[in-house]
N, C-alpha and C positions, 0 to 999 in steps of 0.2 A: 432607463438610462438613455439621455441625449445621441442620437447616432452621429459619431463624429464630434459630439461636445456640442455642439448645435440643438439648443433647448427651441422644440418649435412647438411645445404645447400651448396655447394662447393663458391666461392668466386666469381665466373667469374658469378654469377645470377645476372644483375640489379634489384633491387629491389623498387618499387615504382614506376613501368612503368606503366602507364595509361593505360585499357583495351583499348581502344580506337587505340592504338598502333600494334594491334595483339597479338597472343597467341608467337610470338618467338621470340618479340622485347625484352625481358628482359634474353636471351636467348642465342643472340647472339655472344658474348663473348665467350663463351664456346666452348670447341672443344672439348673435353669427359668427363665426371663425371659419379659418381654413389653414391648412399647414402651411410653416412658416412666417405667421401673420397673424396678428391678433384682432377680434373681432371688435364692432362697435358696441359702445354704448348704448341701453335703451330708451328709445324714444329719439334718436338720431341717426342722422343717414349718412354719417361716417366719420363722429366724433369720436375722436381714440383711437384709430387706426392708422399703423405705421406707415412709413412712406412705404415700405415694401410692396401694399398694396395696390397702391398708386402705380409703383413700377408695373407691377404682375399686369394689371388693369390697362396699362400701355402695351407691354408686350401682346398680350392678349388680341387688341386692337390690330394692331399692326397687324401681325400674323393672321387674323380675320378678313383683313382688306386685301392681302398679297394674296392670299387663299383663294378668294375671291374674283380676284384679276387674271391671278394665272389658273382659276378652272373657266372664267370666259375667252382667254385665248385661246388655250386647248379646243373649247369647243365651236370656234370658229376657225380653226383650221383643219380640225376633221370633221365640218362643213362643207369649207370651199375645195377640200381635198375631194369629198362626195361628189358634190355639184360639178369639178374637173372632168372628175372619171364621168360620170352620168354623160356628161356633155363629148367626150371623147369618143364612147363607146357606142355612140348614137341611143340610147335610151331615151334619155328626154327626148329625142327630134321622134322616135316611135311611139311615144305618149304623148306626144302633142299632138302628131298627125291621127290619132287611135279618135281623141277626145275632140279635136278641130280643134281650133282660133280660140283664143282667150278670150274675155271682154274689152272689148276696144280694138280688138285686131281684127285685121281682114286675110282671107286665104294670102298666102305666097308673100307679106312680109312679115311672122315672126315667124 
């Protein structure tokens, strides 16, 4: 029974395969699906498939790149939030003076 009236089994299901048959005999027909969306046809790379998937396949994206952007700002603000404090609390000026002068640097200007 459709939840909600909403049939999201893809087409290529046999339906009324006897258990008796195994769990992939009603199955077999299918070459990919996923809920809400019906799978392609085989021997093509997205011949038959509704727009729906299209949609999903954009949202998907999207929310992949935002994901994306907002874990690289996160993490460069609890960088420079680091590097503040480090810098505040004299840390780094005790690990530099510990280690000396970087490459390129001379005593007493970094």
């Amino acid at each position: 029974m459709p939840v909600g009236g909403w049939e999201s089994a893809p087409g290529c299901i046999q339906h009324n395969v006897p258990g008796s048959e195994g769990v992939y005999k009603a199955y077999e027909n299918c070459k990919d699906f996923f809920t809400f969306g019906t799978g392609s046809t085989d021997g093509t790379l997205a011949s038959g498939v509704n727009s729906s998937y299209w949609v999903l396949v954009g949202i998907g994206f999207v929310v992949m790149v935002v994901a994306l952007v907002g874990w690289v700002i996160l993490e460069d603000r609890k960088l420079k939030d680091q590097a503040e404090y480090l810098l505040r609390e004299g840390v780094a000026k005790t690990v530099h003076g510990e280690l000396g002068p970087g490459p390129g640097e001379r005593h007493g200007t970094g």
